[in-house]
N, C-alpha and C positions, 0 to 999 in steps of 0.2 A: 410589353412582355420582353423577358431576356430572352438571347440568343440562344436556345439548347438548353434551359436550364428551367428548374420547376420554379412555378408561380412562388411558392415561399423556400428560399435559399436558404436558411439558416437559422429553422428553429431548432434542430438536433444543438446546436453550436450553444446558442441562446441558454438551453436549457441545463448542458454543461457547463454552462457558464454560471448559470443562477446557485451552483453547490458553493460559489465563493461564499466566504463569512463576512464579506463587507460588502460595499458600493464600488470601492479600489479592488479590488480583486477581483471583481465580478466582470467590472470594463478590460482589467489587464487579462483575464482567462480568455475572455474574446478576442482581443487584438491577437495574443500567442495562437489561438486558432486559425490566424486568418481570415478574420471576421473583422469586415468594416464596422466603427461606430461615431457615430454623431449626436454629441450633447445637445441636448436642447436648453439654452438658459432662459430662465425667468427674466421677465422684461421690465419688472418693478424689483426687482433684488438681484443686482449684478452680481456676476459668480454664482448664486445657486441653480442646479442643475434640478431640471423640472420633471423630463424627458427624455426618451434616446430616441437613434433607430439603426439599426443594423443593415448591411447589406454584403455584397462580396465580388472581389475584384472581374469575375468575368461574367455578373450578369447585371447586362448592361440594358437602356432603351438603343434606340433607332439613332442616335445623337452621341453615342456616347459615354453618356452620366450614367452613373450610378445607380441602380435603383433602389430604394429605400423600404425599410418595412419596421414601422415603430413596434414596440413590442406587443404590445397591445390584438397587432393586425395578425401577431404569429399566435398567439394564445391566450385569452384573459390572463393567465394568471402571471401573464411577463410583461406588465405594466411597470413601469418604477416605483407608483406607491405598495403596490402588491408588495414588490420584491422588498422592498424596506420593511416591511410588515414583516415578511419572515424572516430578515436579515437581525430585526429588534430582540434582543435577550435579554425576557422577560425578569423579572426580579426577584432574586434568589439563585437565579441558575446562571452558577462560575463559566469563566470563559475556560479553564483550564479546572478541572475534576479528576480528582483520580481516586474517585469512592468508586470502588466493584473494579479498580484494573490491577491486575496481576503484579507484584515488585518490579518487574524485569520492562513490564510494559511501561510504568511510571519513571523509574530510571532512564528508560529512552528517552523519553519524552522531554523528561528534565533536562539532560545531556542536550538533545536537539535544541530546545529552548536559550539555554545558556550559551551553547556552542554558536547562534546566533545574534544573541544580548551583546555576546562580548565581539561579533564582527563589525557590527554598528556602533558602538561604544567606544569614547574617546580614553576614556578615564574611570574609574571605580564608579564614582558615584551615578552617571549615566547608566553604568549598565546595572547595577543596584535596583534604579529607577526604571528601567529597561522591564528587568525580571519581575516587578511589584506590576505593573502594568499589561504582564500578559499572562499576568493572575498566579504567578509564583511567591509562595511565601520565603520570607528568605529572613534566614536567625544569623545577626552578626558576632563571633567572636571577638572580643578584647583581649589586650594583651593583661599580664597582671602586674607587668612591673611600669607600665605606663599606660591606666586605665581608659585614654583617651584614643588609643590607637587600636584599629581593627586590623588583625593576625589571621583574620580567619572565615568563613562562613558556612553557611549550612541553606539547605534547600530541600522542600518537600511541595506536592501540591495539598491542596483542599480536599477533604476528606480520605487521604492517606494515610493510614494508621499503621500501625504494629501489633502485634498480638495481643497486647496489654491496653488497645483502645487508645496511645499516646500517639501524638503526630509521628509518624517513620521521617528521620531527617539523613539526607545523605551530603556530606561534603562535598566541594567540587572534586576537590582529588580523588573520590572515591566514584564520582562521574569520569571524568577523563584527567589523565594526568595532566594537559595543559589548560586545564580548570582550575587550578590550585590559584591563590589571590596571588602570591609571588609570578608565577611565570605569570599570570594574567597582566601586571604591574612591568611587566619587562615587557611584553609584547606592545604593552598602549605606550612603554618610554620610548620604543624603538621606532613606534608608528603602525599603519597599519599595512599588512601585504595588500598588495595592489595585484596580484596575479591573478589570470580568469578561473573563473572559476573555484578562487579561494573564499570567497565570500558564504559561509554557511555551510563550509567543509563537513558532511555528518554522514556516518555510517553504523546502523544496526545492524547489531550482533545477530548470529543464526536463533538462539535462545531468545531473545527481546523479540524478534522478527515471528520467530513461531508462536509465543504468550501472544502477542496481535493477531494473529489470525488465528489463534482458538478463543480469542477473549470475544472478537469479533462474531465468531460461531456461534460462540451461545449464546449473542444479543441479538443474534439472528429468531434461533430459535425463541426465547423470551420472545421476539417478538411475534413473532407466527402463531404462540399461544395466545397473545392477550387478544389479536384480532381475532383467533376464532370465537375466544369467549364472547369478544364484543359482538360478534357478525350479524347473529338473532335479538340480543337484549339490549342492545345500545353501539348501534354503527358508525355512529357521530365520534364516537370516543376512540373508536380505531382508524379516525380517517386522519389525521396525524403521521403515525405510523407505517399508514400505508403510502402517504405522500413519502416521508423521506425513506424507505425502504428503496427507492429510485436512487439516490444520493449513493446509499452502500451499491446498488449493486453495477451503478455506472466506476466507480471507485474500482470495485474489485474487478471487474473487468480488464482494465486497465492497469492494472498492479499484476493481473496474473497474463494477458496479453493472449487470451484465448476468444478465438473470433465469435464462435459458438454464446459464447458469455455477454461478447458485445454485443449481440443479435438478443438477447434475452432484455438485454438493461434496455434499448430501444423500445423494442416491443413494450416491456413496461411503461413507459414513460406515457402510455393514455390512461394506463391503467393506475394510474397513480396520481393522475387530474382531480380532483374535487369538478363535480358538475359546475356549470356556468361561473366556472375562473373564480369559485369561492374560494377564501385561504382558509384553513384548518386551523380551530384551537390549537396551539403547542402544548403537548404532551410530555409527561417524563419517560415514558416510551419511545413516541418523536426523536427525542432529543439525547438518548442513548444509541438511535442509528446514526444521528444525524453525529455526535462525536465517534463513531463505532469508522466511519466513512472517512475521518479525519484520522485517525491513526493509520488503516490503511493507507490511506496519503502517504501519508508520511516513511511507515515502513517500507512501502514498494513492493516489487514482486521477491517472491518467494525462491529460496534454491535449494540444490543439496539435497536430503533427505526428510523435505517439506511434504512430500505428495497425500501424503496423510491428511496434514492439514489444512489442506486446498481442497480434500475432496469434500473433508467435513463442512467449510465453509462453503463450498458451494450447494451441497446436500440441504445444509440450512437455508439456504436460499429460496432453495429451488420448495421446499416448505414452507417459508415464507410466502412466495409468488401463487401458490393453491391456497392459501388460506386469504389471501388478496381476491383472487378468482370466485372465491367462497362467499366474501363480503360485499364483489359488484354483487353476484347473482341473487341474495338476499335483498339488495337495496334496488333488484329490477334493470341492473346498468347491463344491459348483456355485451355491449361494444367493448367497455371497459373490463367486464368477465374474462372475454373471449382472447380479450391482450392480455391478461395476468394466467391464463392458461398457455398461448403460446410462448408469454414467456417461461413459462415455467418448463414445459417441452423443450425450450431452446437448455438450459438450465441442466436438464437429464441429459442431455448430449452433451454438456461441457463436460460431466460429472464420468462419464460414460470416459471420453478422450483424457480425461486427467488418469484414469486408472491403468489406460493402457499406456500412457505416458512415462518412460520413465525418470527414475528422480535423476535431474542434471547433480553431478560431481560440484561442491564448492571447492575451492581452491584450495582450502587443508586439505578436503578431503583427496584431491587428485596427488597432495606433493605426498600425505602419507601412500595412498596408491604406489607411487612412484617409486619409494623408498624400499617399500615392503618389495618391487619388483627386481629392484636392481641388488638387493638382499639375497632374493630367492636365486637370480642369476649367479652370484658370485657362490652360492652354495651349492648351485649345480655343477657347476664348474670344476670344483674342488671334491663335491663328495657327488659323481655320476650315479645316477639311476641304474642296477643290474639289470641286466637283461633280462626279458622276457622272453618264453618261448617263439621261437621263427621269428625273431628281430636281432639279426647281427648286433654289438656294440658299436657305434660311431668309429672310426678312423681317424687320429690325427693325425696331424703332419708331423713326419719323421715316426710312425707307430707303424707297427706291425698288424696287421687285419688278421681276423682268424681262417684266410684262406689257405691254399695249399704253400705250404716250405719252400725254398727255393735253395740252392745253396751257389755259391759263385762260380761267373762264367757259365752255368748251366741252367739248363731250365728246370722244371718242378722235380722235385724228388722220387721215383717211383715208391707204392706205396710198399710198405713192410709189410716180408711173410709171415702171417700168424705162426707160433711155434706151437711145439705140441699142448697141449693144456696139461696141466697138470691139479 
């Protein structure tokens, strides 16, 4: 046994870990966590990895070493073949979708995508191949006075439409202005910045940011619905959903950085086990939280005059997490019940602390603050508030107060005799 430390160190970590979309993700989420891992290689195929096993730097034996726990020993379902079994996307379904996402949300997404094609990318055609690869359709412009030369391009995802049912395509310049192929074609002639932290430069918009998290919201809800439908007529069908419903709300948790929230996503996390480490059919259900949990990712936490939409996505949630509670107790799992109830408990208190919360100021919104304040100053200034009853006027320097007269060399003036009235 380790020193001070529980018998299994690092299934919380493990099971954070398992939201990656690959094999490489999945190891690199661990390591960033602080979570020891060791491959296991196959002994008849060098280089392929068969196996892991996690551990963490201060629980140690009596000796020393490391102690180990394959994944397997933290939870059936964090075996490596398991995890590749969910990690496989099934056929038909895009690694990048953007049927049912809001304009604003797709836009990010595309910008995000590109903004990183082109940081990894030496030259056009790389990152061309780049964007075809991480499921971006991409339409090439020619020129027309020399129809062998590309002027231009265009980008949309899979299943993005416009109103008329035709693919919606956005230029790069209409993403970010150092999108456009010219500045892209100057930046790869010049070479690439090597500065920390320039790699993958990308920031959404407050509008893009808030479309994600109400797009988020009602895939919440959709989803809260279809489990109760399933809960009595067909539970198999919602057990999908109720797995990666964990994925969203370990995400949002951490995109919105409220403790309450993270105490909710834990708590789920039995509640969203399939019995005896079995994996769940994937669903189109599934698989609208499980991309619902990647935009999150990606947009981050929320600011400014968000609080709305944090509480709606949390609300949805916390609907989701009772309608989970709803489907252990149907299928007799009362352990798993009683976790998809307290998380949903925890969920109301988030929801509860967001409202008394208020909305943090973004950075426009403090310089217009600022500007409107130093306005209102410079008009007080020049056109003073009158007086109000029993409130002298202010005194300035070199002014006269409306106290008693004085006149030079002498002190106050006596006061004037009334004359006769007339």
């Amino acid at each position: 046994m380790g020193r001070g430390t529980p018998r299994d160190p690092a299934p919380g970590g493990v099971h954070r870990g398992r939201r990656g979309g690959t094999e490489q993700e999945f190891f690199t989420r661990l390591q960033q966590a602080g979570v020891l891992v060791r491959q296991r290689q196959s002994t008849t195929s060098p280089g392929e990895v068969t196996g892991y096993a996690v551990g963490l730097p201060h629980h140690t034996a009596k000796d020393g070493g490391v102690i180990w726990y394959g994944g397997g020993k933290l939870a059936p379902d964090l075996t490596l073949p398991k995890l590749r079994a969910r990690w496989a996307r099934p056929a038909g379904h895009d690694a990048a979708s953007g049927a049912g996402l809001p304009a604003a949300a797709v836009r990010a997404l595309l910008r995000n995508t590109l903004t990183q094609a082109a940081e990894q990318s030496q030259n056009e055609t790389g990152f061309f191949a780049a964007l075809r690869e991480a499921g971006v359709q991409v339409r090439l412009r020619f020129s027309e006075s020399d129809p062998g030369q590309v002027t231009g391009y265009a980008v949309t995802l899979p299943g993005h439409t416009g109103p008329g049912g035709a693919p919606a395509w956005y230029g790069g310049g209409r993403l970010a202005a150092g999108l456009t192929l010219p500045r892209l074609r100057g930046r790869w002639n010049r070479g690439r910045s090597t500065r920390p932290g320039h790699r993958g430069a990308f920031r959404f918009t407050v509008p893009e940011r808030d479309a994600i998290y109400a797009h988020a919201a009602r895939q919440a809800a959709a989803a809260a619905e279809h489990i109760r439908r399933c809960a009595h007529s067909d539970p198999a069908a919602a057990a999908d959903a109720a797995w990666a419903a964990a994925d969203t709300l370990h995400v949002a948790a951490r995109a919105l950085r409220n403790p309450a929230l993270r105490c909710a996503a834990d708590a789920y996390d039995r509640a969203a086990r399939a019995p005896h480490g079995r994996v769940p059919r994937r669903s189109g259900d599934g698989d609208q939280l499980r991309a619902t949990a990647r935009l999150i990712a990606l947009a981050g936490d929320i600011t400014g005059d968000s609080t709305l939409t944090a509480i709606a996505l949390v609300a949805n949630l916390a609907a989701l997490a009772a309608a989970v509670a709803d489907l252990r107790q149907a299928q007799q799992h009362a352990a798993q019940s009683a976790a998809a109830h307290a998380a949903a408990r925890h969920l109301h208190t988030a929801m509860a602390q967001a409202r008394l919360h208020p909305a943090r100021p973004t950075q426009a919104h403090t310089a217009r603050a600022g500007r409107r304040s130093n306005a209102a100053g410079l008009a007080r200034g020049d056109f003073p508030l009158p007086p109000r009853p029993g409130n002298p006027l202010p005194v300035q320097h070199g002014q006269r107060g409306p106290g008693p007269r004085r006149h030079r060399g002498q002190g106050p003036l006596p006061p004037q005799r009334a004359g006769p009235s007339r």
